[in-house]
C-alpha positions as CSV (number, residue, x, y, z in Angstrom):
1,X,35.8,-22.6,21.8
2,X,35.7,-23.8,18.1
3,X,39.1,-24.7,15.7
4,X,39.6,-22.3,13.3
5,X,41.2,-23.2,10.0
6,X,44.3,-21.6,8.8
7,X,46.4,-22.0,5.7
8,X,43.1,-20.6,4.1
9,X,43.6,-17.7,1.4
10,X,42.3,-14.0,2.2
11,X,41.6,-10.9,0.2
12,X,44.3,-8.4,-0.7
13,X,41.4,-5.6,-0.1
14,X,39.1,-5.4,3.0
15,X,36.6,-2.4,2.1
16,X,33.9,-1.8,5.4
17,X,31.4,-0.9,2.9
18,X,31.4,-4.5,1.3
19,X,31.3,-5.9,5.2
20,X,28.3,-3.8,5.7
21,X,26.5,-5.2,2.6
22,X,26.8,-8.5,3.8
23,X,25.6,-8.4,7.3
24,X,21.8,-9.0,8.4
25,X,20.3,-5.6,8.8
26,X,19.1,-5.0,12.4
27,X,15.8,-4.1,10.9
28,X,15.3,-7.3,9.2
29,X,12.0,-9.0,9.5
30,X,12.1,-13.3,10.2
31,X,11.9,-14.2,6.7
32,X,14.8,-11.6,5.3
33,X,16.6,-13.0,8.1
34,X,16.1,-16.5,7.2
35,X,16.8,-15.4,3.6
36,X,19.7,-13.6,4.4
37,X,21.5,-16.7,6.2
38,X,20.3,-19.1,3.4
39,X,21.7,-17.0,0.5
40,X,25.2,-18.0,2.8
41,X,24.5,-22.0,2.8
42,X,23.0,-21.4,6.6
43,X,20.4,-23.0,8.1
44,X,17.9,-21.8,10.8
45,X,19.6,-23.1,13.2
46,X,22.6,-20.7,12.4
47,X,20.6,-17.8,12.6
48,X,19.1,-18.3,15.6
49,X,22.2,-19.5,17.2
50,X,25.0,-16.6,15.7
51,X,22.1,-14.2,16.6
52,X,23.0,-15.4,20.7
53,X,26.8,-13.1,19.6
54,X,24.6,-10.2,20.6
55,X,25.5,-10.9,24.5
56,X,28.3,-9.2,24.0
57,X,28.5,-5.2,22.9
58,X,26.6,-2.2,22.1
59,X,24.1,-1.1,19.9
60,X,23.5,2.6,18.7
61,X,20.3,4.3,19.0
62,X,19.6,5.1,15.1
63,X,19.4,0.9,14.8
64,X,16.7,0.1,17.5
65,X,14.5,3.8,18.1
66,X,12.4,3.4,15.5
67,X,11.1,0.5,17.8
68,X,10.9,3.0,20.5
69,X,9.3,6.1,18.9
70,X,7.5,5.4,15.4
71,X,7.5,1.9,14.6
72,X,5.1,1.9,11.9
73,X,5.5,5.6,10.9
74,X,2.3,6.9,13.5
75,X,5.0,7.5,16.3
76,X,4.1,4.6,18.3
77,X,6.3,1.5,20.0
78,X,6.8,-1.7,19.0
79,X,4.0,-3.7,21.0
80,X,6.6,-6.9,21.0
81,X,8.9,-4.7,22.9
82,X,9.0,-5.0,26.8
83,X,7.5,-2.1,28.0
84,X,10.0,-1.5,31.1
85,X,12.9,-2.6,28.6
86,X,11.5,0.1,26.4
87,X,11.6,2.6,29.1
88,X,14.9,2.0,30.0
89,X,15.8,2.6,26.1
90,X,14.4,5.6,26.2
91,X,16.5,6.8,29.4
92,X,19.4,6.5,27.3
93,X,17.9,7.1,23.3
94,X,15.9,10.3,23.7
95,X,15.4,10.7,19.9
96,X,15.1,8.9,16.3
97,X,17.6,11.4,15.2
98,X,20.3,10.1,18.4
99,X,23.7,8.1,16.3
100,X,26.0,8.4,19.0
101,X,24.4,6.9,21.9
102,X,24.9,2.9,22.1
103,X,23.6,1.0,24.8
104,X,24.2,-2.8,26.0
105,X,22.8,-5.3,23.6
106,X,22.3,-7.7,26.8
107,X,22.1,-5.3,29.9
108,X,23.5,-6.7,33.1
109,X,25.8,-9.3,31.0
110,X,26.9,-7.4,27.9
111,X,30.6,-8.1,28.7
112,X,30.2,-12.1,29.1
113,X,30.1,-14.6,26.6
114,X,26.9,-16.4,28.2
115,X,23.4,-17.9,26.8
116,X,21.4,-14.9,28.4
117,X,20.3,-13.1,25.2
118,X,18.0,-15.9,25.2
119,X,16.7,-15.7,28.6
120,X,16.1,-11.4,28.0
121,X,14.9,-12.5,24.4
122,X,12.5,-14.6,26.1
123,X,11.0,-11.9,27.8
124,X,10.8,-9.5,24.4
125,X,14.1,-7.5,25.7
126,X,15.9,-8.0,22.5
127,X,17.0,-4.8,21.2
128,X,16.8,-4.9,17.4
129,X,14.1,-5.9,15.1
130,X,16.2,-8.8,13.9
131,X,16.1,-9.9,17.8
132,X,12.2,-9.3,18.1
133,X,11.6,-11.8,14.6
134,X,13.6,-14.6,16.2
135,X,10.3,-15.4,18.0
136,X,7.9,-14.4,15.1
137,X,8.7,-18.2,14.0
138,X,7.5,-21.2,16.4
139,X,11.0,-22.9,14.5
140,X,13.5,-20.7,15.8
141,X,11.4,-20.3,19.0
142,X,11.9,-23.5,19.8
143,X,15.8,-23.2,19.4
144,X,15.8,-19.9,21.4
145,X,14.1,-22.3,24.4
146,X,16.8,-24.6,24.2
147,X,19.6,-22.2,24.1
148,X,18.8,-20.9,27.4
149,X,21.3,-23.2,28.6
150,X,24.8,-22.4,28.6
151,X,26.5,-25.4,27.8
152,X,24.3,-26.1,24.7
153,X,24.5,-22.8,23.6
154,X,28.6,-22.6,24.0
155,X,28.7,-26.1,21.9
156,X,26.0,-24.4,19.2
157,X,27.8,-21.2,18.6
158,X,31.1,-22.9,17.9
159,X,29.8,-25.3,15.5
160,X,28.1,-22.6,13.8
161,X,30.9,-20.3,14.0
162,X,32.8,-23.1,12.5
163,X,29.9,-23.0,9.6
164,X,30.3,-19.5,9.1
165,X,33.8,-19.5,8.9
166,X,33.1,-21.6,5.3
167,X,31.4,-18.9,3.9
168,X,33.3,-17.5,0.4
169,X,36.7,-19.8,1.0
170,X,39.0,-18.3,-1.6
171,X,40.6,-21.0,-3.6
172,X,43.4,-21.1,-6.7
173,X,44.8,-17.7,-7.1
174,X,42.4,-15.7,-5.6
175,X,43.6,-13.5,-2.3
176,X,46.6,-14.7,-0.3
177,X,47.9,-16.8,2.7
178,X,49.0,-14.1,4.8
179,X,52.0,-14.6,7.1
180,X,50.7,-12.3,9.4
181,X,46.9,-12.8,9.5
182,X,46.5,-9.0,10.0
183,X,48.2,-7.5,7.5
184,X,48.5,-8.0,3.4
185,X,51.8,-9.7,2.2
């Protein structure tokens, strides 16, 4: 659990093509990651730590096959991927071409808020490239080691959610403060 502001001002438009824009590509490599969260006023530790939201969901196929099927354009797999994991991924993502098909981002758990992403990352089972990079770095390693346990990682993410949630604050008399948080005044 975290505290989450309110009284804070949102924007009168919500467009899911400026969302997208500003989300870390799951084919990011470690430093576009690192990058990426910087350009946002986040540290290292952010990134590794947000990147632990991915125990819970799906993702689709067209993200994560090209680590299954032609990695560097020769139609090979990613040698950092887990060769039984990447079995499995096949079972269920039989081509590049598949955006339909999602899978479980944290198989076995992938409806519990828990710290085992790290424990599966651990043993090169993350699904997306983004995953993979977090242990390109001996820095985040090192984090991803210590967030194996739960109770760290449950204090982590909040405080980082809590970082996150700072990104962009409107101020003056830009957006709104919405009396109903899901829906413009």
């Amino acid at each position: 659990m975290w505290e989450v502001l309110t009284g804070r001002r949102d924007g009168r438009i919500s467009l899911a093509s400026q969302a997208l824009n500003e989300i870390p590509s799951p084919f990011f490599n470690f430093t576009t990651l690192k990058q990426s969260f910087a350009n946002k006023g986040l540290t290292l530790h952010d990134l590794v730590v947000l990147s632990g939201g991915h125990t819970i969901g799906v993702g689709h196929c067209n993200f994560f096959s090209n680590r299954l099927y032609n990695f560097t354009g020769k139609g090979d797999q990613d040698p950092s991927l887990n060769s039984t994991y990447a079995a499995f991924l096949k079972t269920k993502c039989t081509s590049l071409a598949d955006n339909t098909t999602t899978v479980a981002m944290d198989p076995g758990s992938s409806l519990s808020f828990d710290s085992n992403y790290f424990k599966i990352l651990k043993q090169n089972q993350g699904m997306f490239q983004s995953d993979a990079a977090l242990l390109t770095d001996k820095g985040s390693r090192n984090i991803v080691d210590e967030l194996v346990e739960s109770e760290k990682f449950f204090t982590e993410f909040g405080q980082s959610m809590e970082s996150m949630g700072a990104i962009g604050v409107l101020t003056g008399t830009s957006g709104e403060i919405r009396k109903k948080c899901s829906v413009v005044n």
